[in-house]
DSSP file (Angstrom, degrees, kcal/mol; ACC not computed):
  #  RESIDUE AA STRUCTURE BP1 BP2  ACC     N-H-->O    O-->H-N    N-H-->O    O-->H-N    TCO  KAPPA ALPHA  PHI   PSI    X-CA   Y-CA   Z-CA
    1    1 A X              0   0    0      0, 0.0     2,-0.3     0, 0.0     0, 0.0   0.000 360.0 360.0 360.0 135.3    0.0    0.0    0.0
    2    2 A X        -     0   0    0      0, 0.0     2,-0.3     0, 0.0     0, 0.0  -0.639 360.0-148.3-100.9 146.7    1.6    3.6   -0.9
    3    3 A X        -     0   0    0     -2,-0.3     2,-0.3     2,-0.0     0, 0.0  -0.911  12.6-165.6-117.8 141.4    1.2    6.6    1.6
    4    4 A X        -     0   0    0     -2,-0.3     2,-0.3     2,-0.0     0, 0.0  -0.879   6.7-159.1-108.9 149.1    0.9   10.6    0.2
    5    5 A X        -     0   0    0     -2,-0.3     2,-0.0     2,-0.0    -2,-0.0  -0.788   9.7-157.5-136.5 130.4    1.2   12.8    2.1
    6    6 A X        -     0   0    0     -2,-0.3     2,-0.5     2,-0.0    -2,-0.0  -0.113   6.2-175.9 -93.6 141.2    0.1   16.3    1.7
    7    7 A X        -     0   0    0     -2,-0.0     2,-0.4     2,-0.0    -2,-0.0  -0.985  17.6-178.8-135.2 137.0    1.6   19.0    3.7
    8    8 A X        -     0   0    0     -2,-0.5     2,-0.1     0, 0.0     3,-0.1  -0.999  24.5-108.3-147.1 139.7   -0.5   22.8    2.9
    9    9 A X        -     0   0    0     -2,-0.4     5,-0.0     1,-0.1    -2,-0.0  -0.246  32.5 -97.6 -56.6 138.3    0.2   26.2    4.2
   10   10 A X        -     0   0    0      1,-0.1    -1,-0.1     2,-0.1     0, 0.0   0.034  25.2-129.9 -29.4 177.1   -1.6   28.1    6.5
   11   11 A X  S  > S+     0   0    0      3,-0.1     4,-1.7     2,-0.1     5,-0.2   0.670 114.6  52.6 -77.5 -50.9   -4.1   30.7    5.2
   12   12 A X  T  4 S+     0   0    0      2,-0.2     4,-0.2     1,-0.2    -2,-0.1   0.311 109.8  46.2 -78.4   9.0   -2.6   33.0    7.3
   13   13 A X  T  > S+     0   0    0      2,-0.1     4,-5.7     3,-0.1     5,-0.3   0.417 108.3  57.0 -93.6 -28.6    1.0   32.2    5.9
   14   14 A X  H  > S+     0   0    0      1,-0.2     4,-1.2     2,-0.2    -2,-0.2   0.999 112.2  46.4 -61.5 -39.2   -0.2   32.3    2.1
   15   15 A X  H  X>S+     0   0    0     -4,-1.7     5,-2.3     1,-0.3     4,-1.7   0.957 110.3  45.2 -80.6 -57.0   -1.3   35.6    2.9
   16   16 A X  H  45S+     0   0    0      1,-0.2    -1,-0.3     3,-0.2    -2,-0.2   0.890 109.2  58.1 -66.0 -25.0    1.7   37.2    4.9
   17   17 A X  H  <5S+     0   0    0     -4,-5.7    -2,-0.2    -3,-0.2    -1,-0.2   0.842 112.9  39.7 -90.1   3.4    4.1   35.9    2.3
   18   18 A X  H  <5S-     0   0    0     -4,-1.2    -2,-0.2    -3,-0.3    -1,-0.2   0.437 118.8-115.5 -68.8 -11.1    2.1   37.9   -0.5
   19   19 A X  T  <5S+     0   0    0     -4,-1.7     7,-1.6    -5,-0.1     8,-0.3   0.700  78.0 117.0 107.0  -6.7    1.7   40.6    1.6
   20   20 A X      < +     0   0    0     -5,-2.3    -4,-0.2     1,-0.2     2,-0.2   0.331  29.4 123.7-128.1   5.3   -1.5   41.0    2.3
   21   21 A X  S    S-     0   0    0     -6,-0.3    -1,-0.2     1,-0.1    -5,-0.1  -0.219  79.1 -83.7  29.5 -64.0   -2.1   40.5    5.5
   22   22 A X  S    S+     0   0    0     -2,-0.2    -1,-0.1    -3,-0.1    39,-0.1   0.845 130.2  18.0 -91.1 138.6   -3.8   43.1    7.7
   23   23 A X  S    S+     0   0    0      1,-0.1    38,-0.1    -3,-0.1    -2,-0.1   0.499 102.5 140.1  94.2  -9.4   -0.8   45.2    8.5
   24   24 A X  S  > S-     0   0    0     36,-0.2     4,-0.9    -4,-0.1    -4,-0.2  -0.034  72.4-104.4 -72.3-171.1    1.0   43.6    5.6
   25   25 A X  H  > S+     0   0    0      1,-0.2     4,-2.6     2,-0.2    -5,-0.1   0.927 120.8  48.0 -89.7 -42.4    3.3   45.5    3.3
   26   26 A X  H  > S+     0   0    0     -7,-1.6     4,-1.3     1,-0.2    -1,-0.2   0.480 109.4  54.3 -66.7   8.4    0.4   45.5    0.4
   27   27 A X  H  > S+     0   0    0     -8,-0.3     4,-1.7     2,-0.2    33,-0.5   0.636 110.9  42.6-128.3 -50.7   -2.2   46.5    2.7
   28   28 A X  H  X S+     0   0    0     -4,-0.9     4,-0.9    31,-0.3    -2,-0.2   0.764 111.1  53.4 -59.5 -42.2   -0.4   49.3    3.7
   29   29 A X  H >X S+     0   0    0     -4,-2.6     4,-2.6     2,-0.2     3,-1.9   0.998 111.4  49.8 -55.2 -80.7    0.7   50.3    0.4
   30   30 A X  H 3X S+     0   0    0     -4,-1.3     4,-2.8     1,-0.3    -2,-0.2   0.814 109.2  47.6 -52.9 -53.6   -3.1   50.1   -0.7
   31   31 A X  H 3X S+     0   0    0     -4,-1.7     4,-0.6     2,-0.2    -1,-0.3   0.651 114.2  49.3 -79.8 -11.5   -4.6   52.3    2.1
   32   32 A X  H <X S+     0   0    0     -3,-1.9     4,-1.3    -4,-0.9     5,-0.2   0.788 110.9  46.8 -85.8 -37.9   -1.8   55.2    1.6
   33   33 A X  H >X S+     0   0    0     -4,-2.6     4,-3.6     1,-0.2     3,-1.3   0.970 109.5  64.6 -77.7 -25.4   -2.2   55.4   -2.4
   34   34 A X  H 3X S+     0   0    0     -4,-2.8     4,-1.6     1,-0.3    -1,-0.2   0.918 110.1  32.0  -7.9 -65.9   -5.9   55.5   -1.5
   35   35 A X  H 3< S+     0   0    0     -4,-0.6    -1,-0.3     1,-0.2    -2,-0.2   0.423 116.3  53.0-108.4  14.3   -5.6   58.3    0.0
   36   36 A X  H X< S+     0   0    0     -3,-1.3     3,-2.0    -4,-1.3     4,-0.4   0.749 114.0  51.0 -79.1 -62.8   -2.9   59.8   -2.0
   37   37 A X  H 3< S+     0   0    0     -4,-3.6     3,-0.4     1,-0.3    -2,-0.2   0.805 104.9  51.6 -37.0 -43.9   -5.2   59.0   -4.9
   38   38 A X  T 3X S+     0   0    0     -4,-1.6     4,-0.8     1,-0.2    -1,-0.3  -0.233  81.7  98.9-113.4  49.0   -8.2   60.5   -3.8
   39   39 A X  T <4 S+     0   0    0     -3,-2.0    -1,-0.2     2,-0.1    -2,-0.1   0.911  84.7  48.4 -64.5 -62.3   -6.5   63.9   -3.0
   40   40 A X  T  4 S+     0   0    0     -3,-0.4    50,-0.5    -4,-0.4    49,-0.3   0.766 110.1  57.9 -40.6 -39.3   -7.7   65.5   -6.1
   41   41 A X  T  4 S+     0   0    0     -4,-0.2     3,-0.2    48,-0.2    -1,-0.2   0.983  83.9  94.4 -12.7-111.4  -10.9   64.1   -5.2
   42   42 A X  S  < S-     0   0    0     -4,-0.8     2,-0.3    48,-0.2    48,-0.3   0.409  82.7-106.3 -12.1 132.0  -11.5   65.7   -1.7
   43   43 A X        -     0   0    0     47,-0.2     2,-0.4    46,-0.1     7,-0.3  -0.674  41.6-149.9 -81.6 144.6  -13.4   68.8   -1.4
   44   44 A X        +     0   0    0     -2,-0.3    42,-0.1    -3,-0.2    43,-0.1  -0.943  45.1 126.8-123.2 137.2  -11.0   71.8   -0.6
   45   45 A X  S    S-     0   0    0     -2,-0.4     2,-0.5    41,-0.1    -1,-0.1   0.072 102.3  -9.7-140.6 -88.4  -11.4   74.9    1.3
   46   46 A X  S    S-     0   0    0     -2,-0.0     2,-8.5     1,-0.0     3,-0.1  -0.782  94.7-118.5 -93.5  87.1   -8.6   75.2    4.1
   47   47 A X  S  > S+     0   0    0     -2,-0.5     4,-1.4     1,-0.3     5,-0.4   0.388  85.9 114.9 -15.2  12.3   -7.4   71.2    3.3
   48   48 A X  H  > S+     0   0    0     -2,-8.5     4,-0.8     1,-0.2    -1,-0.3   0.849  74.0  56.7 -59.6 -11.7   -8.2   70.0    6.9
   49   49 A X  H  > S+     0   0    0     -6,-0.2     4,-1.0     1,-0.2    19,-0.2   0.943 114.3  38.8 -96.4 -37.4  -11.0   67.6    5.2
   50   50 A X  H  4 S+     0   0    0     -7,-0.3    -1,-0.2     1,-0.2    -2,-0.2   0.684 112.6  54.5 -89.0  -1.1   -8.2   66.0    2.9
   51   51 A X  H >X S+     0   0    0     -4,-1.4     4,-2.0     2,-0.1     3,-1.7   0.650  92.9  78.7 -88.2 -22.1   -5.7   65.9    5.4
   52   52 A X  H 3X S+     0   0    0     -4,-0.8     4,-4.1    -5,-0.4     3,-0.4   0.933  80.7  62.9 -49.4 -35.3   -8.0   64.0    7.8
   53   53 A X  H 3< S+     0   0    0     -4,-1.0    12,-0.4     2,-0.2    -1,-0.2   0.557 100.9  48.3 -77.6   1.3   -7.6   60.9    6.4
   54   54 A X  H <4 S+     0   0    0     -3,-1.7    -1,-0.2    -4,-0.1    -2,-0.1   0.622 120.3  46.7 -76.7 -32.2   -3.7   60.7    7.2
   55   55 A X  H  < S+     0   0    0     -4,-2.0    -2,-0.2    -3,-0.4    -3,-0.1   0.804 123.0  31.1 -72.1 -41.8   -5.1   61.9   10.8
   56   56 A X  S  < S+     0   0    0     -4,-4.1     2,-0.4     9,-0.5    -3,-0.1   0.151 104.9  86.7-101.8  17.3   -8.0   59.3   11.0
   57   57 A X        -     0   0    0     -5,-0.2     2,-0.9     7,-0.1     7,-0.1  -0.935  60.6-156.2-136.0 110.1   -6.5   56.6    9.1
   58   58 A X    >   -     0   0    0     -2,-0.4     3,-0.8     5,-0.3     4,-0.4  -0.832  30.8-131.6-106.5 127.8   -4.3   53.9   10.6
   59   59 A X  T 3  S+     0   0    0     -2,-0.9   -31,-0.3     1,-0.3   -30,-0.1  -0.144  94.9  35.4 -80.5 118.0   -2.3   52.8    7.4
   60   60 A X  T 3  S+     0   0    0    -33,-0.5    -1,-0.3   -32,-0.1   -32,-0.2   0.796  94.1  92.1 105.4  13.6   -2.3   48.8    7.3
   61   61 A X  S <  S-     0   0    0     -3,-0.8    -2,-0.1   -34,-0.2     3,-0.1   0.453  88.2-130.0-102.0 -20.3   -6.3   48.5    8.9
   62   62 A X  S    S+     0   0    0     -4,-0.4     2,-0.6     1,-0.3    -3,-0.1   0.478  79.8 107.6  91.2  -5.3   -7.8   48.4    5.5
   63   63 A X        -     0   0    0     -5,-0.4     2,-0.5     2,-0.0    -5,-0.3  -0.915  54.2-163.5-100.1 118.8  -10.2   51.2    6.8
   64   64 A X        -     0   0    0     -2,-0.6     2,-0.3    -7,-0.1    -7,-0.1  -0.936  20.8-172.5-105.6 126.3   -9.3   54.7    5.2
   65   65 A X        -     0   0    0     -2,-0.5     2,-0.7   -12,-0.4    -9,-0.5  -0.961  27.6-157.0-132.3 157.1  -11.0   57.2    7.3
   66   66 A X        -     0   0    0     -2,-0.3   -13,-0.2     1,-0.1     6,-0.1  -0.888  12.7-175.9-120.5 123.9  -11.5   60.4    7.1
   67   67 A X        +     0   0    0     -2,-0.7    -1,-0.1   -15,-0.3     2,-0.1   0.215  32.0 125.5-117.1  23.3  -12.3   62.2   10.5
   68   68 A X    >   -     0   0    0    -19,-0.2     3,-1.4     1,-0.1     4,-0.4  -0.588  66.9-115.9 -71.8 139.4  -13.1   65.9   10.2
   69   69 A X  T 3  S+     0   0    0      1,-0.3     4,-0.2     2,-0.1     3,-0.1   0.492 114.7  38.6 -44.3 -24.5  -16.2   66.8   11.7
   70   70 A X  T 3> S+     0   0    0      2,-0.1     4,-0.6     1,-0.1    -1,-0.3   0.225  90.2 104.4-130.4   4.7  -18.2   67.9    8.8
   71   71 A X  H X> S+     0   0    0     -3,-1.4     4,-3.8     2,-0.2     3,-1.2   0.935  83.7  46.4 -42.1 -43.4  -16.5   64.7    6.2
   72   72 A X  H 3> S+     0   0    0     -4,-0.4     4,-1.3     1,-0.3     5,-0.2   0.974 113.8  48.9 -81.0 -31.7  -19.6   62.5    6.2
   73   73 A X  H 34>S+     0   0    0     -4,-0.2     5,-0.8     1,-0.2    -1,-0.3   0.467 118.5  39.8 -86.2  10.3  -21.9   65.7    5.5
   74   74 A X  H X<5S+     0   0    0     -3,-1.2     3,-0.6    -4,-0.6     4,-0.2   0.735 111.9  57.7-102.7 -62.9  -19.5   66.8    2.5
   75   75 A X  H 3<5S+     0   0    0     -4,-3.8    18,-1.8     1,-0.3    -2,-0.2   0.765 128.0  19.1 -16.8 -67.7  -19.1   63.0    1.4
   76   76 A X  T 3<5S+     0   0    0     -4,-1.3    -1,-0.3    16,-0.2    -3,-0.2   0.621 137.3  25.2 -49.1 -50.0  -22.8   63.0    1.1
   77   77 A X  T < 5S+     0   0    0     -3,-0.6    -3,-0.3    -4,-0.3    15,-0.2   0.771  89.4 107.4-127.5 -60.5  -24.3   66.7    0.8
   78   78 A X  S   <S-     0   0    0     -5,-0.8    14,-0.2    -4,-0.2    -4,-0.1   0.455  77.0 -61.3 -80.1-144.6  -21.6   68.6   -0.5
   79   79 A X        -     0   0    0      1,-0.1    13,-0.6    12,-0.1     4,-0.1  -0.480  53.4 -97.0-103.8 162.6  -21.4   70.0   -4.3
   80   80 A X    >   -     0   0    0     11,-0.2     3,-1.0     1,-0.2    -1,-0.1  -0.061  49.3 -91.3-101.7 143.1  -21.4   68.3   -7.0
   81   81 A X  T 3  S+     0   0    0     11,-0.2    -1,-0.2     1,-0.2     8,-0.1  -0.093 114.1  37.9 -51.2 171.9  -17.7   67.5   -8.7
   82   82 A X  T 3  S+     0   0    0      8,-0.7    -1,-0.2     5,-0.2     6,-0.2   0.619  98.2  85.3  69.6  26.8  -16.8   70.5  -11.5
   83   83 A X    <   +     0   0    0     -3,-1.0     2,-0.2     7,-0.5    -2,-0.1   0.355  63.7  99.6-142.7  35.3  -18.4   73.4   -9.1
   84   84 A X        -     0   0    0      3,-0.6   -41,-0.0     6,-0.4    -4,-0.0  -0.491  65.5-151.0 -67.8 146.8  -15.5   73.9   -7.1
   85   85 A X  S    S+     0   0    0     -2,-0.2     3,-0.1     1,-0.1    -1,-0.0   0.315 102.5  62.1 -91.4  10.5  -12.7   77.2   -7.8
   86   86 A X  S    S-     0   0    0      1,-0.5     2,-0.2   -42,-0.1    -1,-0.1   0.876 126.9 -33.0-101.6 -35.4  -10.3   74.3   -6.2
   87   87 A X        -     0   0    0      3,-0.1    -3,-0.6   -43,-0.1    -1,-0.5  -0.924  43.9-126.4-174.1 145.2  -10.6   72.1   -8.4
   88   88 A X  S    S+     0   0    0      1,-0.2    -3,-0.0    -2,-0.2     3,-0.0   0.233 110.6  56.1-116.7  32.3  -13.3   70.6  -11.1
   89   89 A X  S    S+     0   0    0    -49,-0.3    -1,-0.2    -8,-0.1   -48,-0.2   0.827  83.6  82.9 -67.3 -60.5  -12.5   67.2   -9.5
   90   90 A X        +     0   0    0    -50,-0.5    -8,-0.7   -48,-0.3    -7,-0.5  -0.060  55.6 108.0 -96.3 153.4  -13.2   67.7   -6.1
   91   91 A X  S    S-     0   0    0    -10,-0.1   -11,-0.2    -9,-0.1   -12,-0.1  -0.825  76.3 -37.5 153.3 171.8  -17.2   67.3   -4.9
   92   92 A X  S    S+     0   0    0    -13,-0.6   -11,-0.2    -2,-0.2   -16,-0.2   0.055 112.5  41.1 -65.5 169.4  -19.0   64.7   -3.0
   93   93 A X     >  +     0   0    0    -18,-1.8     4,-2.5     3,-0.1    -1,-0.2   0.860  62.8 164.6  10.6  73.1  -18.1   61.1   -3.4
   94   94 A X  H  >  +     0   0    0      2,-0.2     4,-0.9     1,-0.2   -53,-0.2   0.702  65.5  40.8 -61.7 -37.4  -14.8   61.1   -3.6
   95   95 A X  H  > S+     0   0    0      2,-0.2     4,-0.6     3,-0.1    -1,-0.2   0.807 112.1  56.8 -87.4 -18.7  -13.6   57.9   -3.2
   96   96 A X  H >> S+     0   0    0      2,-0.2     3,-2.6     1,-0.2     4,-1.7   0.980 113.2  45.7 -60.4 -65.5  -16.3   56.4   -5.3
   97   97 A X  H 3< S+     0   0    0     -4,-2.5     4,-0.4     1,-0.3    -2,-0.2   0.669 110.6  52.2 -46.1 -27.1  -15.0   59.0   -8.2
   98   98 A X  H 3< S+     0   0    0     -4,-0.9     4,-0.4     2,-0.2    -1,-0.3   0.642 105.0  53.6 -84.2 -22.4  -11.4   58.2   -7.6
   99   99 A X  H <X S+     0   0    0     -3,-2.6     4,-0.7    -4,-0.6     3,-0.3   0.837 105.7  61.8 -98.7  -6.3  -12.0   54.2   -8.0
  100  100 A X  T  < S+     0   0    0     -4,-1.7     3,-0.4     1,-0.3    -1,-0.3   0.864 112.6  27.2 -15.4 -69.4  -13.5   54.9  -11.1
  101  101 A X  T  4 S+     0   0    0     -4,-0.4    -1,-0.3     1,-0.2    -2,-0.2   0.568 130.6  38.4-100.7  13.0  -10.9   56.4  -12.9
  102  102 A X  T  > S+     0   0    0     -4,-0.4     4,-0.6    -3,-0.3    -1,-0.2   0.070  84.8 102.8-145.5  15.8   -7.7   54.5  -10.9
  103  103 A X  H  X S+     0   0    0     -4,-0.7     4,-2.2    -3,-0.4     5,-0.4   0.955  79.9  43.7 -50.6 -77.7   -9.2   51.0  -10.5
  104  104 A X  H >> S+     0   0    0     -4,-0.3     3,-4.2     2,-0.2     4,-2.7   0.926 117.3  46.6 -51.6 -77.5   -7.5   49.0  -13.2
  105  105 A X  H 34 S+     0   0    0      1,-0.4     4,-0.4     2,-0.3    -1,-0.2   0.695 117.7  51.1 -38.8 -29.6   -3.6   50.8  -12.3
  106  106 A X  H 3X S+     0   0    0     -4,-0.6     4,-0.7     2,-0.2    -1,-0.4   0.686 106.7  45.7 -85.4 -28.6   -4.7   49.9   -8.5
  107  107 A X  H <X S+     0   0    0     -3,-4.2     4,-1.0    -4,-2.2    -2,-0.3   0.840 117.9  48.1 -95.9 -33.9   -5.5   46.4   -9.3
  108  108 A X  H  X S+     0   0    0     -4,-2.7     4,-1.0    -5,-0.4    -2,-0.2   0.709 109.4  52.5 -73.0 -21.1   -1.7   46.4  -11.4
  109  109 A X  H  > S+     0   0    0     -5,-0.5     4,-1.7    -4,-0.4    -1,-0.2   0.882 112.9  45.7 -83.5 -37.4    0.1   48.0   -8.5
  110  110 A X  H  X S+     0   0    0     -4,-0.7     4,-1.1     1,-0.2     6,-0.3   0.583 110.1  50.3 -86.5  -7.8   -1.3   45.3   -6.3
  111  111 A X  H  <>S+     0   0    0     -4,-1.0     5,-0.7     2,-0.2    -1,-0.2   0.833 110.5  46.4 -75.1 -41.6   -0.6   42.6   -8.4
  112  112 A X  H ><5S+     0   0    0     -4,-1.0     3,-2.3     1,-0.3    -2,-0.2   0.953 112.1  57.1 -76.2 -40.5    3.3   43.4   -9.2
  113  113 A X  H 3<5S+     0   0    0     -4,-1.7    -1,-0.3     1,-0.2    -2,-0.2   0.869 115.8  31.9 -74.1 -31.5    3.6   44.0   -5.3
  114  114 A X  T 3<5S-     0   0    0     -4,-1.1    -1,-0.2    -3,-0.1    -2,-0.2  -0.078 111.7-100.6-113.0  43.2    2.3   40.3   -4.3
  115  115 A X  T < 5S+     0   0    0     -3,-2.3    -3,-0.1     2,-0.0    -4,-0.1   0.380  73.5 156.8  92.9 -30.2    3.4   38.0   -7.1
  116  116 A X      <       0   0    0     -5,-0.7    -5,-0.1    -6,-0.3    -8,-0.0   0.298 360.0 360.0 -36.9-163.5   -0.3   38.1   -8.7
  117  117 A X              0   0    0     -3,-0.0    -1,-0.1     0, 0.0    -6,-0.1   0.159 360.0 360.0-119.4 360.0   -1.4   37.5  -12.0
């Protein structure tokens, strides 16, 4: 009678040696060009609303937050992209608007950094 035996990685090893983790190197990588990405984005007046998210955002949780008091009512309520003097980017859903155009380059940045395909 012949014996196999199978030997298989953790989940949680496949994952830390791609990177991906929470807290991993892509994971971190992903939640800073986020919010590097969705700069243009962000409504601007004095920049505290787009600087929040470097303040409210711990890089490697997977959660980008943005923590200025008035963010969720701009997210939501404020004006509509192209009727800003800041910028004819910037307007309410921002991040929605940013993965729109930067999706595909975001899914290619994250592939080269863990090996993907």
């Amino acid at each position: 009678m012949s014996r196999v035996t199978v030997s298989a990685k953790t989940m949680e090893r496949i994952l830390d040696e791609r990177y991906l983790g929470v807290g991993g190197k892509a994971q971190r990588f992903f939640d800073s060009e986020v919010i590097r990405r969705c700069d243009k984005y962000v409504p601007m007046k004095t920049g505290n609303l787009k600087r929040s998210a470097w303040h409210g955002t711990e890089i490697g949780s997977g959660v980008v937050v943005y923590n200025a008091p008035y963010a969720h009512k701009q997210y939501y309520e404020g004006r509509n992209p192209g009727t800003s003097k800041t910028g004819k980017d910037r307007g309410r859903y921002w991040f929605e608007r940013m993965k729109a155009d930067n999706k595909e380059s975001l899914l290619s940045l994250l592939k080269q950094l863990t090996g993907g395909r």
